[in-house]
Jmol script that loads the backbone (N, CA, C; Angstrom):
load data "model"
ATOM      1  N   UNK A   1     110.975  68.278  98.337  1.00  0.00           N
ATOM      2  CA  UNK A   1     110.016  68.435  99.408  1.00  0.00           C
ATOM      3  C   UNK A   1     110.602  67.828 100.679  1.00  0.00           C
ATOM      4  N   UNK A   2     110.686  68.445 101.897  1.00  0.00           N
ATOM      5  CA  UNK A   2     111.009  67.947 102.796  1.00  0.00           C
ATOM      6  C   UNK A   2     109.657  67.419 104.076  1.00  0.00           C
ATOM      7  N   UNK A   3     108.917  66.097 104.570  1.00  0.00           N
ATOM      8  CA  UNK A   3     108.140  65.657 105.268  1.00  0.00           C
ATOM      9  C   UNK A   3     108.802  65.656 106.833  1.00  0.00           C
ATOM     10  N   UNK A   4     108.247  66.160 107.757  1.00  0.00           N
ATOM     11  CA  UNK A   4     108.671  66.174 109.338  1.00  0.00           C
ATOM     12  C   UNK A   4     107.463  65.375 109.871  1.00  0.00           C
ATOM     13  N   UNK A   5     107.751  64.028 110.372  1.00  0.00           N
ATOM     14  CA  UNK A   5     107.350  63.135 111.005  1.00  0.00           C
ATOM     15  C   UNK A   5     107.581  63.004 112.583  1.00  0.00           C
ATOM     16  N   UNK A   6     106.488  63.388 112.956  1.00  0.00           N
ATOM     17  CA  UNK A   6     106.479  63.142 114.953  1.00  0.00           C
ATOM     18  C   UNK A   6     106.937  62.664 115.181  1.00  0.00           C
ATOM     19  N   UNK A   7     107.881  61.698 115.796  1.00  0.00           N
ATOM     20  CA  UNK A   7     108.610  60.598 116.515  1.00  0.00           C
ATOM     21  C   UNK A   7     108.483  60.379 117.513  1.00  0.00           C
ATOM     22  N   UNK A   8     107.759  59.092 118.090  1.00  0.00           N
ATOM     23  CA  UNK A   8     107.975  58.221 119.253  1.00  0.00           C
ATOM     24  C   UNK A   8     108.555  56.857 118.834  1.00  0.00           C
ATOM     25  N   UNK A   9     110.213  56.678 119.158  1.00  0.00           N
ATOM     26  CA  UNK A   9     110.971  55.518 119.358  1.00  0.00           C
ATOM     27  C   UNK A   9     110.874  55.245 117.091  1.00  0.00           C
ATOM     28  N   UNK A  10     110.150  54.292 116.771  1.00  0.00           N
ATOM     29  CA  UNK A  10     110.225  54.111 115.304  1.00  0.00           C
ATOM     30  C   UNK A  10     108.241  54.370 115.110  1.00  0.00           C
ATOM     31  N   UNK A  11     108.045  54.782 116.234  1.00  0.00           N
ATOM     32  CA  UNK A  11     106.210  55.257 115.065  1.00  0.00           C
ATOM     33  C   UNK A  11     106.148  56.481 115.438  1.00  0.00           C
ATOM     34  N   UNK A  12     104.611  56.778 114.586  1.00  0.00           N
ATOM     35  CA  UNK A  12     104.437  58.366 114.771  1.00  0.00           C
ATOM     36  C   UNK A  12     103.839  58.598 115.978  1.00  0.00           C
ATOM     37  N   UNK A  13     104.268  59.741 116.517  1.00  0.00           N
ATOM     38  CA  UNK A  13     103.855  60.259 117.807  1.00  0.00           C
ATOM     39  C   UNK A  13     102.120  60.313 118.190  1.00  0.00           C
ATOM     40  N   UNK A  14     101.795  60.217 119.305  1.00  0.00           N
ATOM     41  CA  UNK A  14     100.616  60.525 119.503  1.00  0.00           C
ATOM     42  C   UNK A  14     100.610  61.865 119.609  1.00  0.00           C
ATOM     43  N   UNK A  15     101.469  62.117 120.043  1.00  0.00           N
ATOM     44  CA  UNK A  15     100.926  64.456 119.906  1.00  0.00           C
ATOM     45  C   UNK A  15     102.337  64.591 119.769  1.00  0.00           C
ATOM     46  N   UNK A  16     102.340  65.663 118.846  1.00  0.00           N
ATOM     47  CA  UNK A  16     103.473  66.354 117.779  1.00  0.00           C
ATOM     48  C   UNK A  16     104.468  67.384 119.286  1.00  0.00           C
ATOM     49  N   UNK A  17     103.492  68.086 119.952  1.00  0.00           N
ATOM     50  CA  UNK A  17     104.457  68.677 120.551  1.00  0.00           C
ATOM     51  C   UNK A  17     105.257  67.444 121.394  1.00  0.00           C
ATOM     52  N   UNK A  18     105.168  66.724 122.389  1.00  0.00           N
ATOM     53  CA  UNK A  18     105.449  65.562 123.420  1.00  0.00           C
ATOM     54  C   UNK A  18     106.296  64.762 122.142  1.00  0.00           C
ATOM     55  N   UNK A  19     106.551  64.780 121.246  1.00  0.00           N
ATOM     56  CA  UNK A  19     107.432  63.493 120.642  1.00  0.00           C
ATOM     57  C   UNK A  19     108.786  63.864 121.066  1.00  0.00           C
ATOM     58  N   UNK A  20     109.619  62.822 121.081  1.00  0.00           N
ATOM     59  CA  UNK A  20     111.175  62.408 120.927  1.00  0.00           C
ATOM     60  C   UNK A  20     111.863  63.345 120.039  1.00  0.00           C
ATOM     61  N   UNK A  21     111.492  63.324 118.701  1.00  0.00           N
ATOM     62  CA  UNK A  21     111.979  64.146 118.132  1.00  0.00           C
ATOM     63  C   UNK A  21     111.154  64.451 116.615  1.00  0.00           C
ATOM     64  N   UNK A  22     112.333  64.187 115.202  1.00  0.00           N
ATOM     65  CA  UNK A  22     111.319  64.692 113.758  1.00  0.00           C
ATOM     66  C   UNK A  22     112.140  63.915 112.729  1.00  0.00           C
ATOM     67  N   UNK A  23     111.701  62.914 112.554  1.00  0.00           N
ATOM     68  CA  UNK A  23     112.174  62.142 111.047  1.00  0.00           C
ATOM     69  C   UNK A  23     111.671  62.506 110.155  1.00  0.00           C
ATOM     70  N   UNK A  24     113.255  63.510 109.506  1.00  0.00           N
ATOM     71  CA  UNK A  24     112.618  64.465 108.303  1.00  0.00           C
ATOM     72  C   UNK A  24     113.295  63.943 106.976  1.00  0.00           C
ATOM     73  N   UNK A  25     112.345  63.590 105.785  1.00  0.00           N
ATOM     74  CA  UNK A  25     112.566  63.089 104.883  1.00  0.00           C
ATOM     75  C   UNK A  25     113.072  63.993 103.531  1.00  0.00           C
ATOM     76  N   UNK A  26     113.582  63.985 102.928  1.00  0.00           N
ATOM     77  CA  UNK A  26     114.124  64.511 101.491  1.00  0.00           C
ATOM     78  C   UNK A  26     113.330  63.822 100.589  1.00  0.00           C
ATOM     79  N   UNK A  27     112.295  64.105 100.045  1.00  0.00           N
ATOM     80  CA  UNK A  27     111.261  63.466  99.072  1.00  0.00           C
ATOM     81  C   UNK A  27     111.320  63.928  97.498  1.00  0.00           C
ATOM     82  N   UNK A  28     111.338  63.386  96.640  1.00  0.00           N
ATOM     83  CA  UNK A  28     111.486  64.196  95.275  1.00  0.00           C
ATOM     84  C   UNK A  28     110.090  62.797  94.462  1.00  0.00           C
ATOM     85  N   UNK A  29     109.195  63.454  94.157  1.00  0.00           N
ATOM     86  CA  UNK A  29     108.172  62.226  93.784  1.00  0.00           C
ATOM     87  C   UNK A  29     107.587  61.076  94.915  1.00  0.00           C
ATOM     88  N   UNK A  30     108.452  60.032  94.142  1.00  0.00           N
ATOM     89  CA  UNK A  30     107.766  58.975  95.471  1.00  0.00           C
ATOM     90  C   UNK A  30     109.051  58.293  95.655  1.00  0.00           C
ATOM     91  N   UNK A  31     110.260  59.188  95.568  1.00  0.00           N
ATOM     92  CA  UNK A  31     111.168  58.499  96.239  1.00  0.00           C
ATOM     93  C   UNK A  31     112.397  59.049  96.963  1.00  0.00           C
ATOM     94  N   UNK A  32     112.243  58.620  98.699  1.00  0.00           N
ATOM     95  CA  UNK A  32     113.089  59.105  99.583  1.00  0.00           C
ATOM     96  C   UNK A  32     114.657  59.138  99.064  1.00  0.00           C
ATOM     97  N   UNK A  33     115.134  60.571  99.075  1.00  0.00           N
ATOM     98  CA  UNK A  33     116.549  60.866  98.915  1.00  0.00           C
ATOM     99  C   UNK A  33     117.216  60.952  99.882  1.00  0.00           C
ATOM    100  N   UNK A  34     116.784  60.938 101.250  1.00  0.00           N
ATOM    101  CA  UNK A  34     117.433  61.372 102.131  1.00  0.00           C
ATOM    102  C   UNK A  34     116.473  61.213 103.363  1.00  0.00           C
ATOM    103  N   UNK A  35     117.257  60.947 104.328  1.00  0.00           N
ATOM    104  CA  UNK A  35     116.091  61.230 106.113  1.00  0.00           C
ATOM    105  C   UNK A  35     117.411  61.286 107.122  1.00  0.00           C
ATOM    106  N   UNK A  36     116.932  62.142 107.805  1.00  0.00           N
ATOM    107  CA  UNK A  36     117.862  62.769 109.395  1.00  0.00           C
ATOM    108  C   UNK A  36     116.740  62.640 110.449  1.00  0.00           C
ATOM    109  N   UNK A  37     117.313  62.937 111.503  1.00  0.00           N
ATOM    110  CA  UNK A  37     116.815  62.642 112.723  1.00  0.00           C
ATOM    111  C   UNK A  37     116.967  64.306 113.166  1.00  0.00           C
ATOM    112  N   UNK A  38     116.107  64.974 113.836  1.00  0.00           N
ATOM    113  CA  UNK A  38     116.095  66.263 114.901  1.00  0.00           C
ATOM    114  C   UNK A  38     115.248  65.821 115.981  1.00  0.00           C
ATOM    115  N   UNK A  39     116.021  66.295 116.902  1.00  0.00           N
ATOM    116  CA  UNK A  39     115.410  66.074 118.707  1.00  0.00           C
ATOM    117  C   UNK A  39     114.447  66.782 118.637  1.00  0.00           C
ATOM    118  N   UNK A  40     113.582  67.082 119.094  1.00  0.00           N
ATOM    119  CA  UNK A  40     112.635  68.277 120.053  1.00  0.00           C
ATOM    120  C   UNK A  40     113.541  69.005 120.610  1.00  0.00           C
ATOM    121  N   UNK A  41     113.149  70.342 120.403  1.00  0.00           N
ATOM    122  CA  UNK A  41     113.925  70.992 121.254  1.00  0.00           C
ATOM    123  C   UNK A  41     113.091  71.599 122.474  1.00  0.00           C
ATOM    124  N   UNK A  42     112.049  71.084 122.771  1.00  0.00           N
ATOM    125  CA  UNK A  42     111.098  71.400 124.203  1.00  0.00           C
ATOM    126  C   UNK A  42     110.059  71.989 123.064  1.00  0.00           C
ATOM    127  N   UNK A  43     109.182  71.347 124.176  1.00  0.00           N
ATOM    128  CA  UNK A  43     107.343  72.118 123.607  1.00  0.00           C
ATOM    129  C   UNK A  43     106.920  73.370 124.299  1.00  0.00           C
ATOM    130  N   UNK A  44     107.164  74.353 122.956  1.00  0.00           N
ATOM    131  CA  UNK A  44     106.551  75.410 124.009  1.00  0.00           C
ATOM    132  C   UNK A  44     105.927  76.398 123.104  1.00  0.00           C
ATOM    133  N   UNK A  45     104.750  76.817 123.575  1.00  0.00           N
ATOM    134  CA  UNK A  45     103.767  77.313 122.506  1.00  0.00           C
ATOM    135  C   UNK A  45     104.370  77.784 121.351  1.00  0.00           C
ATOM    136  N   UNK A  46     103.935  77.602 120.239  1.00  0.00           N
ATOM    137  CA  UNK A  46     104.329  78.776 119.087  1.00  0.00           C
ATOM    138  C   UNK A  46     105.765  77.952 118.503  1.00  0.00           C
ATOM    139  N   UNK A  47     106.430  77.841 119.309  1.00  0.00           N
ATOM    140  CA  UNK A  47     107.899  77.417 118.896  1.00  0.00           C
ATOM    141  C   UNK A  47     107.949  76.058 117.724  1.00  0.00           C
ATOM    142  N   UNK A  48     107.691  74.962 117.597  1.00  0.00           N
ATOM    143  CA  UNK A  48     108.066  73.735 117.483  1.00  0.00           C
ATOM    144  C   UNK A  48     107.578  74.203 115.719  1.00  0.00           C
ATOM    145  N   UNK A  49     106.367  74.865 115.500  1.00  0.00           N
ATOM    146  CA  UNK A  49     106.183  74.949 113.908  1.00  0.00           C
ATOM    147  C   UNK A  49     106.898  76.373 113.345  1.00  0.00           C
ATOM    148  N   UNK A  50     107.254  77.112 113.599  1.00  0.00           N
ATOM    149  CA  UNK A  50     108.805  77.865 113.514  1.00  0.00           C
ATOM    150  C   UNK A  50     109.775  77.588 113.211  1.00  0.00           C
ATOM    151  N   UNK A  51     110.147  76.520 113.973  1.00  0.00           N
ATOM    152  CA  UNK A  51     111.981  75.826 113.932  1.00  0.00           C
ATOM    153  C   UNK A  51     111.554  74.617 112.983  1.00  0.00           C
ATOM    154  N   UNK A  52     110.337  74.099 112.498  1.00  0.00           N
ATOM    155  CA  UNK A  52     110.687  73.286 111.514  1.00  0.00           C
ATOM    156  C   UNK A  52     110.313  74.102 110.203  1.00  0.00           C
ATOM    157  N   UNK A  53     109.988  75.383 110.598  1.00  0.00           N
ATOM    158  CA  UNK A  53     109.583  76.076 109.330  1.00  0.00           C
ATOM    159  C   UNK A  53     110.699  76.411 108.346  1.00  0.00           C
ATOM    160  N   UNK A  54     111.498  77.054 109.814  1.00  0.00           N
ATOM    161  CA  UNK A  54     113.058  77.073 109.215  1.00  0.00           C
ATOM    162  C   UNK A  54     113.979  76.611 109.016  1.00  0.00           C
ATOM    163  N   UNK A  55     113.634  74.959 109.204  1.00  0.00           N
ATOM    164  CA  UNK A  55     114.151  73.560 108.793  1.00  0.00           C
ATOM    165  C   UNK A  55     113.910  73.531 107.359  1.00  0.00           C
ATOM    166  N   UNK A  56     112.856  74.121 106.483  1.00  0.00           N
ATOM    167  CA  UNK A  56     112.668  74.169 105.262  1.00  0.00           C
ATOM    168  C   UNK A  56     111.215  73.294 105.115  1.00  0.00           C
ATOM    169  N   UNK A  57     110.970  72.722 106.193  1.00  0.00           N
ATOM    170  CA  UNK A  57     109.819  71.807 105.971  1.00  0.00           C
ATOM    171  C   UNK A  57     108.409  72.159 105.522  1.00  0.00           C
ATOM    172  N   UNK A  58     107.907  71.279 104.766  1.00  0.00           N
ATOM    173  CA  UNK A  58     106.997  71.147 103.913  1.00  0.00           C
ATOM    174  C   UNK A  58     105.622  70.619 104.003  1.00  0.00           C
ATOM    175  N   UNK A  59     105.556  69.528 104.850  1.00  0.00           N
ATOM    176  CA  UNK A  59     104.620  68.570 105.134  1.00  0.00           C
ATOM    177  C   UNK A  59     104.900  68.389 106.817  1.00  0.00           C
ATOM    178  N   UNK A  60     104.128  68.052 107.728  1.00  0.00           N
ATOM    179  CA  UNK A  60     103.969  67.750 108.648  1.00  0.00           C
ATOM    180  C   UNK A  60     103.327  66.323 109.052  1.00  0.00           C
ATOM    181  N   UNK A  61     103.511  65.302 109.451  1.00  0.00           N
ATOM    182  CA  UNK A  61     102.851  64.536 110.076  1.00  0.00           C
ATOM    183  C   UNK A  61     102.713  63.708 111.630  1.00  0.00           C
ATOM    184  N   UNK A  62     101.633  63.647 112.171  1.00  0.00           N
ATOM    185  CA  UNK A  62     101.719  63.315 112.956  1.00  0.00           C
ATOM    186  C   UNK A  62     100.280  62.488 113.804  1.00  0.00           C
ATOM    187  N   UNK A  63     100.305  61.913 114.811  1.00  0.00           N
ATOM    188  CA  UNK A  63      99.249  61.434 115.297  1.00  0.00           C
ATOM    189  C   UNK A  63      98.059  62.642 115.727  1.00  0.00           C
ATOM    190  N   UNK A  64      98.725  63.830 116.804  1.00  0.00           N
ATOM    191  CA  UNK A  64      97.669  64.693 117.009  1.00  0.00           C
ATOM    192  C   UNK A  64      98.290  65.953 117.348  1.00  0.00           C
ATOM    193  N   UNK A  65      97.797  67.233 117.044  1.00  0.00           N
ATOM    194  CA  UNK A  65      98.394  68.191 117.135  1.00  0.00           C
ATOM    195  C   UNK A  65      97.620  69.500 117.993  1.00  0.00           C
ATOM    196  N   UNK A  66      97.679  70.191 118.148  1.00  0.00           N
ATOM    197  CA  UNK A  66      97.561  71.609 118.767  1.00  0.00           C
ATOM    198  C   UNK A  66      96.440  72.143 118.121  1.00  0.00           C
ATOM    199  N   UNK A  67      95.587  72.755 118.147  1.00  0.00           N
ATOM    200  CA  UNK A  67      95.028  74.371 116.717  1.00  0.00           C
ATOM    201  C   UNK A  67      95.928  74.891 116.989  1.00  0.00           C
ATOM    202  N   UNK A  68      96.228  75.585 117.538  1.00  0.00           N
ATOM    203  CA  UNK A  68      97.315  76.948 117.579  1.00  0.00           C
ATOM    204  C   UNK A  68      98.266  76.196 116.546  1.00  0.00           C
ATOM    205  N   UNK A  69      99.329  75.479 116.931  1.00  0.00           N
ATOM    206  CA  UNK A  69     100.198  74.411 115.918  1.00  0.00           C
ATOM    207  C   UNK A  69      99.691  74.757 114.366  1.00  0.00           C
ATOM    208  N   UNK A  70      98.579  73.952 114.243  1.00  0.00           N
ATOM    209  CA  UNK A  70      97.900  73.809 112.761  1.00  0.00           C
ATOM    210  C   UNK A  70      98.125  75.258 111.974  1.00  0.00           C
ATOM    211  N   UNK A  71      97.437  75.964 112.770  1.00  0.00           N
ATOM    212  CA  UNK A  71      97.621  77.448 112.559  1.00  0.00           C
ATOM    213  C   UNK A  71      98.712  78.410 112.044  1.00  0.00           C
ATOM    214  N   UNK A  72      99.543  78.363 113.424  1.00  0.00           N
ATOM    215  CA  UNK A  72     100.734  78.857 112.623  1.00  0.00           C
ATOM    216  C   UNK A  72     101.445  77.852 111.319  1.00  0.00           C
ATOM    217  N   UNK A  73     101.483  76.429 111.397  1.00  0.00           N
ATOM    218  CA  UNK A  73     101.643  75.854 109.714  1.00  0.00           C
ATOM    219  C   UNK A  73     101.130  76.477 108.633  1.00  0.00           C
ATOM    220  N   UNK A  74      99.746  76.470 108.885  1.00  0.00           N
ATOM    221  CA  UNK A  74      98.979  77.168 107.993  1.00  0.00           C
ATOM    222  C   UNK A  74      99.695  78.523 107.938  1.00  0.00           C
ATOM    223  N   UNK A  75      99.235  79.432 108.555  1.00  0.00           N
ATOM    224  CA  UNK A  75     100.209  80.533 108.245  1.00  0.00           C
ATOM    225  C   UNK A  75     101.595  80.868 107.195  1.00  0.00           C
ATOM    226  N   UNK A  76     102.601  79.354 107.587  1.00  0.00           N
ATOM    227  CA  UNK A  76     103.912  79.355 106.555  1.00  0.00           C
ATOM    228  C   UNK A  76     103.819  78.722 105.733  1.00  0.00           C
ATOM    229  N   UNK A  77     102.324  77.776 104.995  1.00  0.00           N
ATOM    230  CA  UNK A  77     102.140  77.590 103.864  1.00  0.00           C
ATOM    231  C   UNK A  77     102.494  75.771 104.133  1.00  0.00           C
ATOM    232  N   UNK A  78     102.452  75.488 105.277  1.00  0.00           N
ATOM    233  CA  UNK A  78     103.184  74.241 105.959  1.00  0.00           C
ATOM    234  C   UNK A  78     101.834  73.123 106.064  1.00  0.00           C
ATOM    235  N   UNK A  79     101.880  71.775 105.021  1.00  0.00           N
ATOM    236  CA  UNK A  79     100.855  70.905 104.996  1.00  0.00           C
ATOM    237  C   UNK A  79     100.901  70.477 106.190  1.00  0.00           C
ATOM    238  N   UNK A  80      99.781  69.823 106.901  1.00  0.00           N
ATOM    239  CA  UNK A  80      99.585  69.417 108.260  1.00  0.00           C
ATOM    240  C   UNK A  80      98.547  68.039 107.919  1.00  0.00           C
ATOM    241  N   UNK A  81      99.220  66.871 108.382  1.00  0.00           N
ATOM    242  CA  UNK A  81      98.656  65.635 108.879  1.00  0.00           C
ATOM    243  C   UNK A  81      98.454  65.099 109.956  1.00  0.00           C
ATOM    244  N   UNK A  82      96.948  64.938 110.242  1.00  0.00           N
ATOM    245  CA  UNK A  82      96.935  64.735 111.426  1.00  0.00           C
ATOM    246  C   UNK A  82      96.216  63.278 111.648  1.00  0.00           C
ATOM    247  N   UNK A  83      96.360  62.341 113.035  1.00  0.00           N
ATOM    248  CA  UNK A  83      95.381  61.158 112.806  1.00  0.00           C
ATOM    249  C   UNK A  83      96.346  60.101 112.542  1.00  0.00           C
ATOM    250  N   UNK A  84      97.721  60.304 112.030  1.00  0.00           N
ATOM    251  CA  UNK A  84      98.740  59.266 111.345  1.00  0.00           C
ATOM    252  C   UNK A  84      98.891  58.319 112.506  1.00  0.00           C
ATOM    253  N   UNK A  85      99.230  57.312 112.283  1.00  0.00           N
ATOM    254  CA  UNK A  85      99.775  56.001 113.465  1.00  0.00           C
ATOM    255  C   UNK A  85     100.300  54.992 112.021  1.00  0.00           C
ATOM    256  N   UNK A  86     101.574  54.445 113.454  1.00  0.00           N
ATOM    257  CA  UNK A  86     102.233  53.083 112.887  1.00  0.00           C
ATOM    258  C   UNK A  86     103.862  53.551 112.661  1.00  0.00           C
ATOM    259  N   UNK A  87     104.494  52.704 111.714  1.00  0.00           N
ATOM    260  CA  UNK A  87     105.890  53.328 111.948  1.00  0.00           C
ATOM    261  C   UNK A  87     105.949  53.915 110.895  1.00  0.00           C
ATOM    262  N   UNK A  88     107.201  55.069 111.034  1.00  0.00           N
ATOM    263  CA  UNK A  88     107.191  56.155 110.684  1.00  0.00           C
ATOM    264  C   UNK A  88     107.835  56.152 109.204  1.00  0.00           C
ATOM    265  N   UNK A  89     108.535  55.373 108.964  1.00  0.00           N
ATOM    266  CA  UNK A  89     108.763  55.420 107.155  1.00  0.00           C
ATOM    267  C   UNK A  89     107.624  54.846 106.515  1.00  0.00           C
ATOM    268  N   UNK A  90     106.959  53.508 107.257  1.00  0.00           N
ATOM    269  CA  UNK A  90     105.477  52.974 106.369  1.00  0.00           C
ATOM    270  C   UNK A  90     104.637  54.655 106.389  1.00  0.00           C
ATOM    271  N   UNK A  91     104.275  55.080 107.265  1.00  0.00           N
ATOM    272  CA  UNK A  91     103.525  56.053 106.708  1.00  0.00           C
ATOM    273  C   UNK A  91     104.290  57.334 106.027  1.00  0.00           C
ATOM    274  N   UNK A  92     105.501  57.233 105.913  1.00  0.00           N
ATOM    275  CA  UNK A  92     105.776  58.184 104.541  1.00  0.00           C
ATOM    276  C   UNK A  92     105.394  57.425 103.596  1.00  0.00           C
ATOM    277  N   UNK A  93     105.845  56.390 103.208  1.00  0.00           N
ATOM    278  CA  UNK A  93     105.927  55.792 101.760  1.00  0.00           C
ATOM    279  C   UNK A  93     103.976  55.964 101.948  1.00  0.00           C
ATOM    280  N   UNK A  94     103.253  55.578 102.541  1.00  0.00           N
ATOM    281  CA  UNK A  94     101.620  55.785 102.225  1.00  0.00           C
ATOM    282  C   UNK A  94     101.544  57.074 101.805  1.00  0.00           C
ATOM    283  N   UNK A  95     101.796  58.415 102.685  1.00  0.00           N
ATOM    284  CA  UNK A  95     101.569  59.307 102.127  1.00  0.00           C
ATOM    285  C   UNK A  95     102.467  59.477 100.337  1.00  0.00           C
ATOM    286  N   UNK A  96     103.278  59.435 100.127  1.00  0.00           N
ATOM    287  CA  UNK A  96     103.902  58.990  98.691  1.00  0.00           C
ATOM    288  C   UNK A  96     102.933  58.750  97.865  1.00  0.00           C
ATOM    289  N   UNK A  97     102.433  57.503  98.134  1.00  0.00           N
ATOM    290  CA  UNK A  97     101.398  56.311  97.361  1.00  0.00           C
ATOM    291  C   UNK A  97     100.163  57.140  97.150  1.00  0.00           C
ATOM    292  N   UNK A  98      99.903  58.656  97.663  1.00  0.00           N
ATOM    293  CA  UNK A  98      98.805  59.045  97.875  1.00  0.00           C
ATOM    294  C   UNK A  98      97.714  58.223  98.605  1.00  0.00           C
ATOM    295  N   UNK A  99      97.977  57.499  99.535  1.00  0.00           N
ATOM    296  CA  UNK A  99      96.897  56.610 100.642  1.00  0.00           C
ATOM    297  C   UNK A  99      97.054  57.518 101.940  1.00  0.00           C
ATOM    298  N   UNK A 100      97.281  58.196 102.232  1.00  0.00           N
ATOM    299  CA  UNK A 100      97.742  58.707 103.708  1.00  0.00           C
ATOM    300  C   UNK A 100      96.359  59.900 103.288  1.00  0.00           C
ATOM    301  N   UNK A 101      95.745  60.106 104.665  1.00  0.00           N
ATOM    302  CA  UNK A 101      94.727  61.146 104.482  1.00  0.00           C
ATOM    303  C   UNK A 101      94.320  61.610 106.035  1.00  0.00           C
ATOM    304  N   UNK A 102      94.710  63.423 106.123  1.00  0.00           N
ATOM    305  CA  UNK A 102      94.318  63.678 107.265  1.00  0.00           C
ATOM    306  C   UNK A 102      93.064  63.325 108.237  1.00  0.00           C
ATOM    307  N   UNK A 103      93.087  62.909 109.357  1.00  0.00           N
ATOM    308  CA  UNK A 103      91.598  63.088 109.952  1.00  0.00           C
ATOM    309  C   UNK A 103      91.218  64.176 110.836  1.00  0.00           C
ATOM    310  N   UNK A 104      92.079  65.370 111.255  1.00  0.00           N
ATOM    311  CA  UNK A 104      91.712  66.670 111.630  1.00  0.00           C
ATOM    312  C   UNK A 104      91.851  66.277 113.156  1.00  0.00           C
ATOM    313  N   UNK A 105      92.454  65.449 113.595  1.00  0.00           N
ATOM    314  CA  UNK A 105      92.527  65.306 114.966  1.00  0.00           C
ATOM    315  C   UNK A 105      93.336  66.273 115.536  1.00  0.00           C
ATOM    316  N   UNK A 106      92.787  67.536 116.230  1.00  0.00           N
ATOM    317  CA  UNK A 106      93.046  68.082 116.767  1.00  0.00           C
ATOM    318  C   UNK A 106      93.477  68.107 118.671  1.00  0.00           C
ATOM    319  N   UNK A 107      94.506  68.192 119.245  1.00  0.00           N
ATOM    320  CA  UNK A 107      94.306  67.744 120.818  1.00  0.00           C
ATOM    321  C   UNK A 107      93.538  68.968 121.116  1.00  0.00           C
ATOM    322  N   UNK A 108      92.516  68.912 121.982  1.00  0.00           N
ATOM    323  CA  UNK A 108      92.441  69.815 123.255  1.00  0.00           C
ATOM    324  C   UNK A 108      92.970  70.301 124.531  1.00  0.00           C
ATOM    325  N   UNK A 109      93.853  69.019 124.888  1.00  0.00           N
ATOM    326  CA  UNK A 109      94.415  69.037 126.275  1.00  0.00           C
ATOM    327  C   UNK A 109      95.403  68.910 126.027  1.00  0.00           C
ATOM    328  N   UNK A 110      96.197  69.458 127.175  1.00  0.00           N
ATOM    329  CA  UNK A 110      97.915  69.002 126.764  1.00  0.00           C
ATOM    330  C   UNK A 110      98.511  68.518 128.145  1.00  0.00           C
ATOM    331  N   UNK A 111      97.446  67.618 129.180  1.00  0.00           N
ATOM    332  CA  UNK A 111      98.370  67.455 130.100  1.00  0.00           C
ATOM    333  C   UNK A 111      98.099  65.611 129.609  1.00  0.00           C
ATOM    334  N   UNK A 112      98.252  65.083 129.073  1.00  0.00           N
ATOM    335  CA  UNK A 112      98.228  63.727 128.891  1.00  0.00           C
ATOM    336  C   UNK A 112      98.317  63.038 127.526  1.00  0.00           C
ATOM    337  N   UNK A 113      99.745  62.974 126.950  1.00  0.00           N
ATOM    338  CA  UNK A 113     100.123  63.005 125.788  1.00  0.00           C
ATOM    339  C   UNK A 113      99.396  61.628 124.529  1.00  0.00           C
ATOM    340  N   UNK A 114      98.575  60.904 125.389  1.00  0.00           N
ATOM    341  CA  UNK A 114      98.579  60.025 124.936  1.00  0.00           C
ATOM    342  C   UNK A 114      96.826  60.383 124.542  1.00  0.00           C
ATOM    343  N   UNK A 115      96.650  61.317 124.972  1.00  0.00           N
ATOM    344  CA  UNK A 115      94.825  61.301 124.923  1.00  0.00           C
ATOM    345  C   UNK A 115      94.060  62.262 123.287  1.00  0.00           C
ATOM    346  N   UNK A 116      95.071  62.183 122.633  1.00  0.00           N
ATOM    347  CA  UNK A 116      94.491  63.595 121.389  1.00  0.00           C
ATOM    348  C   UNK A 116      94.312  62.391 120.373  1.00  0.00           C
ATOM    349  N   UNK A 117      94.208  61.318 120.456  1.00  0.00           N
ATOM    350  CA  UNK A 117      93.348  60.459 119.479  1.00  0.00           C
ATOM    351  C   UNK A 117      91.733  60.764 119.626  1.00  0.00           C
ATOM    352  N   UNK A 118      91.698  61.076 120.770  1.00  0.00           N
ATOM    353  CA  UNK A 118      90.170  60.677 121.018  1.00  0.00           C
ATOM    354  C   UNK A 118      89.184  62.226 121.006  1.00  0.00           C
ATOM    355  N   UNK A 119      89.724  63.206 120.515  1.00  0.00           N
ATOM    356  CA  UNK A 119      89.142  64.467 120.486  1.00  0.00           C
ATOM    357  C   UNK A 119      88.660  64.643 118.410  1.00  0.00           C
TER     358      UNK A 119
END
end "model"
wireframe off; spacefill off
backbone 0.3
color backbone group
């Protein structure tokens, strides 16, 4: 299973499109085989759940995301976490542990990256 984690600096992003980049994990059970780093390659509609689709990815997590986003995941069969905070391997190993649990935080806005907690 491969997990793509939002990235801001070492925690999870507040909105999935606006992160740094995607700390993507190699998961087999509950234990990491592997993690790489991918940049963002720019936010731009439609694009960002595509190119990790065809990264092979599996799971998604992040602080807050798009509908449209959610959507097309959904579409490629692609789990979506939303609501996550803190740093970014503690909340893999939670999700692992089965403790990690979406809260559907969806953004509405996209001119202020820091504001899709609160929708």
């Amino acid at each position: 299973m491969k997990i793509a984690v939002a990235k801001e600096g070492h925690n999870v992003s507040d909105h999935f499109g606006h992160c740094d980049g995607f700390q993507i994990y190699e998961v087999d059970g509950r234990e990491i085989k592997g993690s790489s780093f991918v940049s963002n390659p720019g936010h731009k509609p439609g694009f960002l759940p595509n190119y990790l689709n065809d990264l092979g990815v599996n799971l998604v997590i992040s602080g807050g995301m798009g509908g449209g986003a959610i959507a097309i995941f959904e579409e490629h069969g692609i789990k979506v976490i939303t609501g996550a905070s803190g740093e970014v391997e503690d909340v893999v190993q939670r999700y692992m542990n089965g403790e990690l649990r979406s809260t559907g935080s969806i953004c509405h806005e996209h001119k202020h990256a820091g504001e899709c907690g609160e929708y």
